[in-house]
C-alpha positions in Angstrom: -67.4 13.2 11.0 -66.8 12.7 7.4 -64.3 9.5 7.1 -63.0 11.3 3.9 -61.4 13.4 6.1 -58.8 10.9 7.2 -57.6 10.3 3.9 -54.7 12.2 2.5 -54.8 14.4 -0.1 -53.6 13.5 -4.0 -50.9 15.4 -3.3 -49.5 13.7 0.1 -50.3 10.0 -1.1 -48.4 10.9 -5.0 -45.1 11.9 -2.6 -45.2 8.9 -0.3 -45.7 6.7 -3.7 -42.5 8.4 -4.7 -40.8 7.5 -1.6 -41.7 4.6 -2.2 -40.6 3.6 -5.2 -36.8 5.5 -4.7 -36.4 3.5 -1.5 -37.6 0.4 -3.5 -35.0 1.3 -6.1 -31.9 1.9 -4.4 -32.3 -1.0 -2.1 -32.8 -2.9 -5.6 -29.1 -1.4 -6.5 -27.8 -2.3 -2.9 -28.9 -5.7 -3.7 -26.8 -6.0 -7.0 -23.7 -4.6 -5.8 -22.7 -5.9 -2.4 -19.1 -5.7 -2.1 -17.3 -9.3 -1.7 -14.7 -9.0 0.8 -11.1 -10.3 0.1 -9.9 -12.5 2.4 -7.5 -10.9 4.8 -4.6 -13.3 3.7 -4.9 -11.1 0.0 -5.4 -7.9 1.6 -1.4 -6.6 1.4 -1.6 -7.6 -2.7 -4.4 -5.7 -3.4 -5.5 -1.9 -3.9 -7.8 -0.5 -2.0 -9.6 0.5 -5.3 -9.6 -1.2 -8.5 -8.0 1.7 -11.0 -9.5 1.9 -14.6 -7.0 2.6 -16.9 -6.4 4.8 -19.8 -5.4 4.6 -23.5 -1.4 4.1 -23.9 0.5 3.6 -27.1 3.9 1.4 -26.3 6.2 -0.1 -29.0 6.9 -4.2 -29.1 8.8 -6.4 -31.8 7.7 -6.3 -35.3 6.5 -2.6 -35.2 3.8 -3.5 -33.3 1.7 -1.9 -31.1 0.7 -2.2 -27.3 -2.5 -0.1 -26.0 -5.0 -1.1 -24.0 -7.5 -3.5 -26.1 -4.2 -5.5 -25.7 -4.9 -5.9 -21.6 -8.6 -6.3 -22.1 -9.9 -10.2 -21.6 -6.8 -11.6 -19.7 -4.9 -10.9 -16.3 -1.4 -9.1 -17.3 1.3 -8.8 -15.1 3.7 -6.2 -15.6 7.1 -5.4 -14.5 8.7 -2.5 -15.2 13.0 -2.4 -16.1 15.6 -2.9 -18.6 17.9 -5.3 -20.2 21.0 -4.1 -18.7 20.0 -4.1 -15.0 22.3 -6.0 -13.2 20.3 -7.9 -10.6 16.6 -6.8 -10.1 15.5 -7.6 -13.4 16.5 -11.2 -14.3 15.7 -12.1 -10.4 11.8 -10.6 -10.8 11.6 -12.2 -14.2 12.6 -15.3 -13.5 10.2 -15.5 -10.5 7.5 -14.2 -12.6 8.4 -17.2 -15.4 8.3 -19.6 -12.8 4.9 -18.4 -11.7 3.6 -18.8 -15.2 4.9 -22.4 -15.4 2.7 -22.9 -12.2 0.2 -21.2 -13.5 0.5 -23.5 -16.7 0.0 -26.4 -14.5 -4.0 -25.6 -14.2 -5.4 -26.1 -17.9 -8.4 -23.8 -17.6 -6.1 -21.0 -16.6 -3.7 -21.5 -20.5 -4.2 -18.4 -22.2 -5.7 -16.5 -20.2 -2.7 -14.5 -18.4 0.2 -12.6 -20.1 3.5 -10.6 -18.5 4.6 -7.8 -20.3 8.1 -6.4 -19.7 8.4 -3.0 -20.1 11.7 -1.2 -21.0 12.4 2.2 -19.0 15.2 2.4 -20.7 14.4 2.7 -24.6 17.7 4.9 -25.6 19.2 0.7 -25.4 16.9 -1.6 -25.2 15.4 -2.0 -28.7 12.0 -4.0 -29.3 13.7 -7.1 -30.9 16.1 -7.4 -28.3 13.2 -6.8 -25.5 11.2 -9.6 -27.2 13.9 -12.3 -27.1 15.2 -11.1 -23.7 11.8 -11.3 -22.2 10.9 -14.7 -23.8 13.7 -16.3 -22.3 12.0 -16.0 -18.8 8.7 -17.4 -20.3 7.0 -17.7 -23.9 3.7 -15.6 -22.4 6.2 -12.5 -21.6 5.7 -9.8 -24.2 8.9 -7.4 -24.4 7.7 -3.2 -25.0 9.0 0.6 -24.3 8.4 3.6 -25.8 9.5 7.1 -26.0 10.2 9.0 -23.1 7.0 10.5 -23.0 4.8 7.3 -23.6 6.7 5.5 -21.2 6.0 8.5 -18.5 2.3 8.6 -19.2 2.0 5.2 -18.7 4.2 4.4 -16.1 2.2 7.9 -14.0 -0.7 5.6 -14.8 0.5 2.4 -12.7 2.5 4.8 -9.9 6.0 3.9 -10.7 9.0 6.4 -10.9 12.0 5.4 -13.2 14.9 7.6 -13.9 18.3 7.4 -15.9 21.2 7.4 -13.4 24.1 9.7 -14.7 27.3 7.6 -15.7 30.1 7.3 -13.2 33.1 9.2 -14.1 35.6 7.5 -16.4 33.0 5.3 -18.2 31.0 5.9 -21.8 28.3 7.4 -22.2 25.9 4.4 -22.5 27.4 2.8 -19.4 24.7 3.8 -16.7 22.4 2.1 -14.5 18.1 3.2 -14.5 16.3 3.6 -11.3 13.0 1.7 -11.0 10.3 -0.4 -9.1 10.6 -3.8 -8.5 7.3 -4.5 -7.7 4.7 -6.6 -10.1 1.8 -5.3 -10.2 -1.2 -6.9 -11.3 -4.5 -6.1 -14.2 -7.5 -7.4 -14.2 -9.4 -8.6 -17.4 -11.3 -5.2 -17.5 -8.1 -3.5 -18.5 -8.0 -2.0 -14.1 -4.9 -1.6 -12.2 -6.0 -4.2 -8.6 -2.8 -5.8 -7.2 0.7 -5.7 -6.8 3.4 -8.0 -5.4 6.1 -6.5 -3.9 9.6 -7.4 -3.3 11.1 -10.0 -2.8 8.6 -12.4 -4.5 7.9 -15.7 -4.6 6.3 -17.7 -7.2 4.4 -19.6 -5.0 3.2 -17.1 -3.1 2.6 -14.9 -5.9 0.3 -18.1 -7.8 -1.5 -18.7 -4.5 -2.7 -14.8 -4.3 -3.5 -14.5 -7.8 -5.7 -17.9 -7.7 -7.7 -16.2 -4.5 -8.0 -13.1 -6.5 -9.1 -14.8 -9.7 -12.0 -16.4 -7.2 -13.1 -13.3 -6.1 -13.1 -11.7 -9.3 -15.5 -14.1 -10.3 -17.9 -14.3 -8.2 -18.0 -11.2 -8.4 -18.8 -11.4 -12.0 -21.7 -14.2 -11.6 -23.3 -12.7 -9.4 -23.2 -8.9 -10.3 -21.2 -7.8 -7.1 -18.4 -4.7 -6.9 -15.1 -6.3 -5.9 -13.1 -2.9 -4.7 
């Protein structure tokens, strides 16, 4: 019997090299991309999927602009409302003012986050006015809106639903309240929609997540994992 015989043919041994090398490849990938797990104490203030976001154009002080590049690099937090909300508002800010004076107590953490109040309410709430109103909670709040149909495309963007409330009878015409979320929500340095902390808040709490979230995110930079 001719041991020749038992060999396999070009054919054969060129797929199983093929085989090879895809199963060598993918389990290369598998490698690079392990998901790190949050820890279940962060689960309830993240997404189940981090969200990549899209270009927006919003308005600040100074005619300036707000679009994404503006996201990119630092962790933003953003609260959607309006000047003239009654309680909501100045309660969330000042929470999320107080987190940032936390935050501030960590130097290698200066400069790296921002909050950013948008106005869903633009027919009142001017830039300026947005500016000085948001400062007040904390220099690193940045004050914006937009038309109606910027603020819609961005806000579909993040999930929220705003609406103006019809005026009650007997009062003027600029006299109405605005329907909105009071949630926080929470974007990563890659300009991605990953967290959000819902109401009521607590500064504490809400600096404690955000420092576990901040680990995770990277580690999962160093060492080439997915996060979400």
């Amino acid at each position: 019997m001719n041991w020749r015989s038992f060999l396999p043919s070009r054919r054969v041994l060129a797929l199983l090299i093929a085989v090879i090398a895809v199963t060598g490849y993918f389990g290369w990938r598998m490698s690079q991309n392990r998901v790190v797990r949050a820890p279940a104490e962060i689960e309830d203030y993240l997404f189940w999927q981090a969200k990549d976001l899209s270009e927006f154009q919003l308005l600040r002080a100074g005619n300036g602009s707000l679009g994404l590049k503006d996201l990119r690099g630092r962790w933003t937090f953003v609260f959607f409302g309006y000047t003239h909300c009654p309680d909501i508002c100045p309660v969330s800010l000042a929470v999320l003012g107080q987190a940032f004076r936390l935050i501030d107590q960590t130097p290698e953490r200066l400069g790296q986050t921002q909050g950013i109040f948008i106005s869903v309410d633009p027919g009142r709430d001017r830039p300026e006015a947005l500016a000085e109103y948001a400062a007040y909670f904390h220099p690193r709040l940045i004050g914006a809106t937009g038309s109606v149909a910027e603020l819609e495309a961005f806000s579909r963007q993040i999930g929220v639903f705003h609406a103006l409330e019809k005026p009650e009878s007997g009062k003027a015409a600029d006299d109405y309240l605005v329907t909105h979320s009071a949630t926080i929500f929470l974007i990563d340095p890659e300009a991605r929609l990953v967290g959000k902390f819902s109401p009521p808040q607590n500064a504490e709490e809400i600096v404690k997540a955000f420092s576990k979230i901040r680990a995770i995110h990277s580690e999962g930079a160093k060492s080439r994992w997915t996060l979400f």
